[in-house]
C-alpha positions as CSV (number, residue, x, y, z in Angstrom):
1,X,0.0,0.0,0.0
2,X,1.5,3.4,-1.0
3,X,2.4,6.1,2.3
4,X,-0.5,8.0,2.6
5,X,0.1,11.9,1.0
6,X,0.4,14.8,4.0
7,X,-1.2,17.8,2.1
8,X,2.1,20.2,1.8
9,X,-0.4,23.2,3.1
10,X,-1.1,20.8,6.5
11,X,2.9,20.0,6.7
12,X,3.9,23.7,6.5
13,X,0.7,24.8,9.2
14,X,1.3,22.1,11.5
15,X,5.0,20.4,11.3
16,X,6.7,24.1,10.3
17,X,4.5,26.6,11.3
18,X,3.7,24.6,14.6
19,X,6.5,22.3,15.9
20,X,9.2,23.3,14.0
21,X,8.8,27.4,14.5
22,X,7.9,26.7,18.4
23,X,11.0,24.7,19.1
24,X,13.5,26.8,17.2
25,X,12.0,29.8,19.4
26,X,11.6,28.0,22.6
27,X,15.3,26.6,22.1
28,X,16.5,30.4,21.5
29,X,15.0,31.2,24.8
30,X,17.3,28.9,26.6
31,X,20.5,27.6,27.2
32,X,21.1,25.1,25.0
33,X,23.5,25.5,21.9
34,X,23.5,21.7,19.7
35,X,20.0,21.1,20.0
36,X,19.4,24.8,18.3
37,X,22.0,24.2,15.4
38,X,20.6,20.5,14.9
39,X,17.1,21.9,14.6
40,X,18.3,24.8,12.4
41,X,20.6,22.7,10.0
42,X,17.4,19.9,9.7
43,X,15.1,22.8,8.7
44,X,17.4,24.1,6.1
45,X,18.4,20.9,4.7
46,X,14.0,20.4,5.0
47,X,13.8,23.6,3.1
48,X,16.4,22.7,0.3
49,X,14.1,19.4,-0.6
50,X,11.0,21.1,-0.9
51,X,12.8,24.4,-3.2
52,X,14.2,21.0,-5.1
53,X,13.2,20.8,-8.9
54,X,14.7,17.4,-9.2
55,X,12.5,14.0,-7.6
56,X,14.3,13.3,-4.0
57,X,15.2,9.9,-3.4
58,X,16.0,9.4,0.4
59,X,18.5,6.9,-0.4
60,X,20.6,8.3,-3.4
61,X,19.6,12.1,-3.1
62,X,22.7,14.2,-1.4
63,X,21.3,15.9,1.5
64,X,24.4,17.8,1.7
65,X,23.5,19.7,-1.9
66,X,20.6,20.5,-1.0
67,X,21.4,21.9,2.1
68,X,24.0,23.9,0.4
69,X,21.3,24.9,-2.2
70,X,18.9,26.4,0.3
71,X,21.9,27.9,2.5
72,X,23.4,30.0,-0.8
73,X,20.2,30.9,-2.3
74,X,18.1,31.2,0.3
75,X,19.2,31.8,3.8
76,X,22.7,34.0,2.9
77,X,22.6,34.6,-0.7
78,X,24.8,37.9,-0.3
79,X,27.3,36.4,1.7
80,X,30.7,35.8,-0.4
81,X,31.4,32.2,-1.1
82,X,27.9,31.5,0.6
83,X,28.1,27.8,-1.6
84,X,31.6,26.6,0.6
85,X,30.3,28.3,3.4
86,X,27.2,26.0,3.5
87,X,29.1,23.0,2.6
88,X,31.7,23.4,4.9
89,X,29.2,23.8,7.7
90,X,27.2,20.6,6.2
91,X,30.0,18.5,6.5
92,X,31.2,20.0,10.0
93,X,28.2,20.6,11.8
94,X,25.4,18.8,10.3
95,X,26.5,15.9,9.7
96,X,28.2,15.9,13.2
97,X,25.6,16.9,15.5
98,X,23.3,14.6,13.7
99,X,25.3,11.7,14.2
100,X,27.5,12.1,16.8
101,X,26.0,15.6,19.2
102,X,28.9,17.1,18.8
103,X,30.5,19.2,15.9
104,X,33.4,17.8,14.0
105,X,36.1,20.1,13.8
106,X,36.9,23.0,15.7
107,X,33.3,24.5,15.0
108,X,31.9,26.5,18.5
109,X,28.2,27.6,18.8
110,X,28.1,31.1,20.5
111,X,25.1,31.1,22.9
112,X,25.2,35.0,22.6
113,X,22.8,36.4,21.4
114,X,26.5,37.6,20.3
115,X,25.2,38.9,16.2
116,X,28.3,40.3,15.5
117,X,30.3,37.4,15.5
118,X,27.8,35.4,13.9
119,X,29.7,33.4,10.7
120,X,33.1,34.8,12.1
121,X,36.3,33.6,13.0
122,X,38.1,34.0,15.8
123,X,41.7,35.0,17.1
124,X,42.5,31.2,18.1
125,X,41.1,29.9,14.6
126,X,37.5,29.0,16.0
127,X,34.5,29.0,13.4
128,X,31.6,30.8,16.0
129,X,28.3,30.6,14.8
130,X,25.5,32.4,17.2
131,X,23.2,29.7,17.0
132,X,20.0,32.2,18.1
133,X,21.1,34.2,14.8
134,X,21.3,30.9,12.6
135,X,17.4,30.3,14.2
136,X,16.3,33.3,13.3
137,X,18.0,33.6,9.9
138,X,16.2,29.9,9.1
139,X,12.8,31.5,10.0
140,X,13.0,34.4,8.0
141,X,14.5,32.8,5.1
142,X,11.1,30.4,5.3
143,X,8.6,33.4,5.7
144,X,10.6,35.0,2.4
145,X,11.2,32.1,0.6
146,X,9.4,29.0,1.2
147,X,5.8,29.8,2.6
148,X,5.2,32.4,-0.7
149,X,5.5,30.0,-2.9
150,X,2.3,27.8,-1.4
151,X,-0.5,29.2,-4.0
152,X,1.8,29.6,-6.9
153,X,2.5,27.3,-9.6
154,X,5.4,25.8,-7.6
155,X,3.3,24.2,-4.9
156,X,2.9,21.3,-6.9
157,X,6.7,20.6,-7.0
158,X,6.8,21.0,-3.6
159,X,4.2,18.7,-2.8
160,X,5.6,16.0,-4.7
161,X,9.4,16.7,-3.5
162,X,7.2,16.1,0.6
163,X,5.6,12.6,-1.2
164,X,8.9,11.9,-1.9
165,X,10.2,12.2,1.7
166,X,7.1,10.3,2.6
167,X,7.8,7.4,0.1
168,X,10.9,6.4,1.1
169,X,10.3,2.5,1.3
170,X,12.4,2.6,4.8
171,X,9.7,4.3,6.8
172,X,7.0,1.6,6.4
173,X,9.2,-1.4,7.1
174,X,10.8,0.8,9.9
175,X,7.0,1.4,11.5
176,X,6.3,-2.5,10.3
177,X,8.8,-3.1,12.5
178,X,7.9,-1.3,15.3
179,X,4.5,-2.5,15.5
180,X,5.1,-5.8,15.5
181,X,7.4,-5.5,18.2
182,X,6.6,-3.5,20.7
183,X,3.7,-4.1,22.8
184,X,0.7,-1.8,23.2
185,X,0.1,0.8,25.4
186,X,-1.7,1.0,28.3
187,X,-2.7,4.1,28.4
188,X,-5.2,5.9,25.8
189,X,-3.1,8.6,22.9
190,X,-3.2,11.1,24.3
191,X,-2.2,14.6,22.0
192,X,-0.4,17.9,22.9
């Protein structure tokens, strides 16, 4: 049986508008540096598949161009050398945080709010990256780039590029899995 479609209007109300938006805001309002950047580098990577013109296959697709795609074009398209900026980053931050919590590198989030030295380096050599800028550079990149384009003759594309996050074949024998395995509940669902 094929995944069932998520209407791209309902993902970008509920999953962006809702989760995503709340916890990159409630994130900047506290302490925490990694779980920011990890939710900020997910959305833009998010972002970069649905701006994609090209079908998005889970398992052969680079994540890391379209990442880089969204970060150049999108999120700092007047910054010089935006493209190896963003793919630097992917490589360093993304993919480490993901993976392992932790940035690969030398790469330090600056808590801040510290603007200034947002996409700087510093006198030892340090990459800083203000993580409650990045947040709020993701959000406003989305509200300028993405949401527009719901209405418009691209909607379709983006629709299709969310069925293909949807269909990856993974995801239902990953749920298969889990339903076969784990035992139910006993408590009734209960939603936020």
């Amino acid at each position: 049986m094929p995944p069932a479609q998520v209407p791209l209007r309902a993902f970008l109300d509920h999953v962006v508008e809702g989760f995503l938006t709340f916890d990159l805001k409630q994130l900047s309002g506290s302490g925490v540096g990694y779980p920011l950047l990890m939710t900020s580098f997910g959305a833009i990577e998010l972002f970069g598949v649905l701006l994609s013109t090209e079908t998005y296959d889970p398992q052969r697709s680079s994540g890391r161009l379209l990442f880089v795609d969204f970060w150049s074009k999108h999120l700092y398209p007047d910054r010089a050398q935006s493209e190896e900026v963003g793919g630097a980053l992917y490589t360093l931050v993304r993919n480490g945080i993901a993976h392992q919590f932790f940035p690969k590198g030398e790469i330090i989030g600056v808590m801040g709010p510290r603007p200034w030295e947002h996409l700087t380096v510093n006198s030892s050599g340090q990459v800083l990256i203000d993580a409650h800028a990045l947040a709020a550079d993701v959000l406003s990149a989305y509200t300028r780039t993405v949401r527009p384009l719901v209405g418009t003759a691209r909607e379709a594309e983006m629709q299709e590029r969310l069925n293909d996050l949807n269909g990856d074949p993974r995801i239902a024998k990953a749920e298969g899995t889990l339903l076969e395995i784990l035992p139910p509940s006993p408590a009734p669902l209960v939603s936020r």
